[in-house]
C-alpha positions in Angstrom: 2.9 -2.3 -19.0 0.5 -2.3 -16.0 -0.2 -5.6 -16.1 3.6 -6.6 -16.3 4.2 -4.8 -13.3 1.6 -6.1 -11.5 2.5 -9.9 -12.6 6.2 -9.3 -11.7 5.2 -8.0 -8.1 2.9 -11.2 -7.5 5.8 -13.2 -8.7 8.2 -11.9 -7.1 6.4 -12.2 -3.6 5.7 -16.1 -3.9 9.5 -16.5 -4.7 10.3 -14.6 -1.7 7.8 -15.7 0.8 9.0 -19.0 0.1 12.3 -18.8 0.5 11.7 -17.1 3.4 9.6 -20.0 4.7 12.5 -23.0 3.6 15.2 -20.5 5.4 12.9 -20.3 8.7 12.1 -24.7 8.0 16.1 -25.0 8.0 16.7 -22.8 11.1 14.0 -24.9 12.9 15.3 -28.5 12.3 18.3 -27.7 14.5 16.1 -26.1 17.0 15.9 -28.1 20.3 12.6 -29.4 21.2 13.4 -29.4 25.3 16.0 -30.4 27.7 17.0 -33.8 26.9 17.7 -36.0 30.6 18.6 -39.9 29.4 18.6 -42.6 31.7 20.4 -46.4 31.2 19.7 -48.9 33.4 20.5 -52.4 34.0 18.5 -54.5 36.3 18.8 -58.2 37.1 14.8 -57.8 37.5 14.2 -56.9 33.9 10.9 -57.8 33.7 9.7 -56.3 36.8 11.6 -53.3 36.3 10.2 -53.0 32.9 6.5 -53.7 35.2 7.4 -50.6 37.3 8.0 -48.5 34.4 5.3 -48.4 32.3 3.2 -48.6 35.7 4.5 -45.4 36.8 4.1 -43.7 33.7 0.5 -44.6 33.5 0.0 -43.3 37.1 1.7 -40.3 36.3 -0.6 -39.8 33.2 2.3 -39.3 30.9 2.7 -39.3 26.9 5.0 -41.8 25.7 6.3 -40.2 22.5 8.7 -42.8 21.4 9.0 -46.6 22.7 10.6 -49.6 21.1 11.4 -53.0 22.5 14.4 -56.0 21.8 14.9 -59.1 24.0 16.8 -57.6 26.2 15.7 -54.2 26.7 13.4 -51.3 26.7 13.4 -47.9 25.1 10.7 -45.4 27.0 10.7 -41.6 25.6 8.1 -39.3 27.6 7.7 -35.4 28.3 7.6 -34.0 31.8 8.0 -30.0 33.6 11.1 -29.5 35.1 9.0 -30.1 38.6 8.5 -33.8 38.1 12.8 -34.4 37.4 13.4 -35.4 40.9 10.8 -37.9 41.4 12.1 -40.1 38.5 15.6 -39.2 39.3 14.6 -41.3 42.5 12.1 -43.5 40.7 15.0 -45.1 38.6 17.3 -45.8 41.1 15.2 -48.4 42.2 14.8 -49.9 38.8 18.4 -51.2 39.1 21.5 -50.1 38.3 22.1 -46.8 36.7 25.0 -47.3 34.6 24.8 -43.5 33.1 22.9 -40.1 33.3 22.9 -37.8 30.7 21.4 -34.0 30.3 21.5 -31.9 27.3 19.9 -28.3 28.8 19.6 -25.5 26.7 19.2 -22.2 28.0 16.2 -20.7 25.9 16.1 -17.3 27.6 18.5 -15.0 25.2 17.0 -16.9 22.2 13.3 -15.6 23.5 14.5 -12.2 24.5 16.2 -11.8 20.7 12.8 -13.0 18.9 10.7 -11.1 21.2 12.8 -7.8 20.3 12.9 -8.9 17.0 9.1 -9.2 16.5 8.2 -6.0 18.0 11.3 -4.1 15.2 8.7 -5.9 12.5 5.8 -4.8 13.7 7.0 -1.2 13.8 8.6 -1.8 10.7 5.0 -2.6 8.9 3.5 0.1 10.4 6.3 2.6 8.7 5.7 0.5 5.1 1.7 1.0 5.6 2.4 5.2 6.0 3.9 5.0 3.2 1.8 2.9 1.1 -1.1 5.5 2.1 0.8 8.6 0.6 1.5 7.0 -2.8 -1.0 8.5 -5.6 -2.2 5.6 -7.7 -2.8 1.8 -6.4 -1.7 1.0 -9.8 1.7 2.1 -10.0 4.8 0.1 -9.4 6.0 1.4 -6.2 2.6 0.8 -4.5 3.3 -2.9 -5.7 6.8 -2.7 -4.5 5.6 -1.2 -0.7 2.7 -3.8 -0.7 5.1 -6.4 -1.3 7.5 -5.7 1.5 4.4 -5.2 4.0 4.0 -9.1 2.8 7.2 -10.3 3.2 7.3 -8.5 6.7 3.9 -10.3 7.8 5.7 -13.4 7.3 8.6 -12.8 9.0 6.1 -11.8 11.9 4.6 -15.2 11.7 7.7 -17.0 11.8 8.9 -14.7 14.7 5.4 -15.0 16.9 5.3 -18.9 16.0 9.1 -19.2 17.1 8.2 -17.2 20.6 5.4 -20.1 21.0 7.8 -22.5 20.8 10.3 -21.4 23.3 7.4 -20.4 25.8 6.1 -24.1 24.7 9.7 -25.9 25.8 10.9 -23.2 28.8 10.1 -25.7 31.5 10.0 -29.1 29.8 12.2 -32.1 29.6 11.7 -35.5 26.8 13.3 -38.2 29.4 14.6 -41.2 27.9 14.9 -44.7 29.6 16.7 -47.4 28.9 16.0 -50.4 30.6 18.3 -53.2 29.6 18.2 -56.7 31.3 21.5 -56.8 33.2 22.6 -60.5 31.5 23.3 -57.6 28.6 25.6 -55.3 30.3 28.8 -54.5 29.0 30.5 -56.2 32.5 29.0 -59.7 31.1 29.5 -59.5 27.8 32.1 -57.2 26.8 35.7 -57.8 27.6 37.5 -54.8 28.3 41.8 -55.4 28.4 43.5 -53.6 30.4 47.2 -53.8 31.1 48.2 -53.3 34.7 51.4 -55.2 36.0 52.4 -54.5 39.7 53.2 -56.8 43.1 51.4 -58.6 45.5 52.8 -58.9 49.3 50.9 -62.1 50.8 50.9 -64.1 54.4 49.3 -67.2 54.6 48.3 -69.0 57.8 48.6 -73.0 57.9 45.2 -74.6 59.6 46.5 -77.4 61.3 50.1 -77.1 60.8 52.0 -80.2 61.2 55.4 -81.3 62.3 57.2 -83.1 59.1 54.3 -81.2 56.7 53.9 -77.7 57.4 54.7 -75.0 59.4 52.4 -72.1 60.9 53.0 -69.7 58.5 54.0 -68.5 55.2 54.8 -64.8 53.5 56.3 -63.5 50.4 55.9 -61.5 47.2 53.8 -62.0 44.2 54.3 -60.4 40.9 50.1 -59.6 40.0 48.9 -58.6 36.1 46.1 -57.6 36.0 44.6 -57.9 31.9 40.7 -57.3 32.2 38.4 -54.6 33.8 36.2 -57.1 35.4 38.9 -57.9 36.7 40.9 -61.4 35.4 44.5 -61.9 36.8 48.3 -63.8 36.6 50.3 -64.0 39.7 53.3 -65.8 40.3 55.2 -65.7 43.5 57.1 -67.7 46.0 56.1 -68.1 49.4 58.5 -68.6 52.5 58.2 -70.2 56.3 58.3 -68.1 58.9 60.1 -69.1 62.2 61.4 -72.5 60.1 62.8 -76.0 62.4 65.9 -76.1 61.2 65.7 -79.8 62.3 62.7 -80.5 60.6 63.9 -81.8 57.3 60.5 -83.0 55.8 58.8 -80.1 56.2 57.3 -78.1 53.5 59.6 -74.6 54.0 59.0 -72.9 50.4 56.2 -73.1 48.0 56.6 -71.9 44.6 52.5 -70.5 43.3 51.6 -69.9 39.5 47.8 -68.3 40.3 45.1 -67.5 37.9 42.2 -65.3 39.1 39.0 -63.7 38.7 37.1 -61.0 40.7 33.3 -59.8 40.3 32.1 -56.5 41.6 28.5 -56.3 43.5 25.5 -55.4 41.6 24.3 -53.2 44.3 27.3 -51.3 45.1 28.9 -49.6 41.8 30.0 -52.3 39.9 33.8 -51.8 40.6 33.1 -48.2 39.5 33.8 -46.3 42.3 37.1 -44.2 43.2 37.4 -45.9 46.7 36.2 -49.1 48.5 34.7 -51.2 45.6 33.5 -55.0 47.5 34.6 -58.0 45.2 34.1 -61.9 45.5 35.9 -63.9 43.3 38.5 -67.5 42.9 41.9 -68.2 42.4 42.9 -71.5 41.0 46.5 -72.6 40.1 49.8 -74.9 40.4 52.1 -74.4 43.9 55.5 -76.4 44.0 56.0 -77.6 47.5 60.3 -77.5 48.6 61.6 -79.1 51.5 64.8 -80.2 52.1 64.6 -83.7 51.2 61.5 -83.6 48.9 59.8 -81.7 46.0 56.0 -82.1 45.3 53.8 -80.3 42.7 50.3 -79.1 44.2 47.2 -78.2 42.3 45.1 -75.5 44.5 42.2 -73.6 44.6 41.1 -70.7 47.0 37.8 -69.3 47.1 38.2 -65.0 47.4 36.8 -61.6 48.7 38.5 -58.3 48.8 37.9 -54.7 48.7 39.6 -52.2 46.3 40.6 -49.5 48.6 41.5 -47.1 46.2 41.5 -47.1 42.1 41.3 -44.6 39.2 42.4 -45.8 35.6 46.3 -45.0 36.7 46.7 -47.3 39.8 44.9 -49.7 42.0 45.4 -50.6 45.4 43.7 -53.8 46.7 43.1 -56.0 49.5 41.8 -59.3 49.7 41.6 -62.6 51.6 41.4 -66.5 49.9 41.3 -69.6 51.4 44.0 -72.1 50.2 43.2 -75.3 49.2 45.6 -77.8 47.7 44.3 -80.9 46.1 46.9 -83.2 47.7 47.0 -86.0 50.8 48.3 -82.9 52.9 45.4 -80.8 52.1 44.8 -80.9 55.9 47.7 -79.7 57.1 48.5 -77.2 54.2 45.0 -75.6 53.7 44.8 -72.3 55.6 44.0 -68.0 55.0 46.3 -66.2 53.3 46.0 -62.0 53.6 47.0 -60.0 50.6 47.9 -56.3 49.8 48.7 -55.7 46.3 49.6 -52.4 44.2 49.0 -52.2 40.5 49.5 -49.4 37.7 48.6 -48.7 34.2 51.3 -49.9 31.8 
């Protein structure tokens, strides 16, 4: 009967110390390792930038802990103290452009003050069991067994509590940054189209070059009708422009043109790339079909007009944009037609 006893306590304490051990394994897979600060970059430097990288991190004596490579970028995982964040914040702004900045902190402190409190209840706990164990008679009988077993399981909750205090000590200060250093041929503004649909108006003046008598006059002005279908941004217009201060006696002259436009605008590397609330710089071209009126003629005009413009304000509701273009119609008159026009245009989300 002794020896039953003494089998079923033996037993029973390898079932339980390892269930004990796969609960503590499960509870530490969802544990985080550190604070978690991820960079994405895109650089029209990509190999150089790529250079600078691992450059700094060997200077810096760092551990790359995870690092993979595809043709057009660059994965770099390393660990640093929380003292070394604001040197490669700055470091990787001039990589290139930082398209996005992510950081997962965790706040370890409560989790460290629980396990800490926790530890010392165990401690006192098995100092109670081995009192006990002391008083009992006979080492062979089963309630020894059953007291010696619990001081077990308690030692191994203390060594799942003091190796889970390490841990958090181990991570208190420390960050795993991530990099990702993409080559910017690959960024989502060159090869992802993203639609948008954004009708609105566009007020324009345009003045005539070399205005000439029986051609052109001086100056021009109406109102476009501007959608606006892509982010980057890619554009209709259609609009009819009028002559300002017109010769009533000049018969031949053009007085109206008619303008079907199509348009595309691209954002500066350097300066947001068209992702800022307020004064986002563009260049960009326009290219279309005007219909020249006067009173005794009608003459269809192909054109295209060079552009630059800055997006005084825009959020993903409404944009408001200003821009200048020089016109220039593929025609005999392209002397006496060409000339700036000055636009102002509104747009909203449909």
């Amino acid at each position: 009967m002794k020896k039953l006893f003494i089998l079923l306590g033996i037993l029973s304490l390898s079932v339980s110390q390892a269930q004990k051990y796969n609960t503590y394994n499960n509870d530490n897979a969802d544990f985080p390792s550190a604070n978690v600060l991820k960079y994405s970059i895109y650089s029209i430097e990509y190999k150089i930038g790529k250079t600078k990288i691992e450059e700094y991190i060997k200077v810096k004596g760092y551990t790359v802990i995870n690092q993979h490579e595809t043709k057009d970028s660059h994965h770099y995982e390393f660990s640093v103290n929380d003292k070394e964040i604001t040197p490669i914040d700055s470091f990787c702004a001039t990589l290139g452009y930082v398209s996005s900045k992510n950081l997962n902190s965790y706040n370890n402190e409560s989790k460290l003050s629980e396990t800490r409190l926790e530890l010392e209840r165990l401690e006192n706990k098995k100092i109670e069991y081995e009192k006990m164990l002391i008083k009992i008679d006979s080492v062979k009988s089963e309630k020894y067994y059953q007291h010696w077993e619990k001081i077990r399981d308690i030692e191994t909750e203390i060594y799942n509590a003091r190796k889970k205090i390490n841990k958090l000590e181990s991570v208190k200060n420390m960050y795993t940054v991530s990099i990702d250093m993409n080559d910017d041929q690959s960024s989502p503004s060159s090869s992802k189209i993203n639609y948008v649909h954004m009708p609105g108006a566009e007020y324009v003046y345009q003045f005539t070059e070399t205005p000439k008598q029986g051609v052109s006059y001086a100056a021009y002005s109406g109102v476009y009708l501007k959608y606006l279908f892509t982010k980057g941004k890619s554009y209709f217009s259609l609009g009819d422009l009028k002559a300002i201060d017109p010769v009533k006696t000049d018969s031949t002259a053009i007085d109206e043109i008619f303008t079907f436009t199509f348009g595309q605008d691209w954002y500066s590397r350097h300066l947001g790339r068209g992702n800022n609330k307020f004064c986002n710089l563009y260049i960009g071209y326009q290219a279309g079909y005007s219909i020249a009126y006067s009173n005794r003629a009608t003459k269809g005009i192909p054109f295209a007009s060079p552009s630059t413009g800055i997006e005084l304000f825009k959020n993903k509701y409404l944009l408001f944009d200003t821009n200048v273009n020089y016109y220039l119609p593929i025609s005999s008159d392209n002397r006496n037609l060409r000339g700036w026009r000055l636009g102002a245009s509104l747009n909203f989300t449909f």
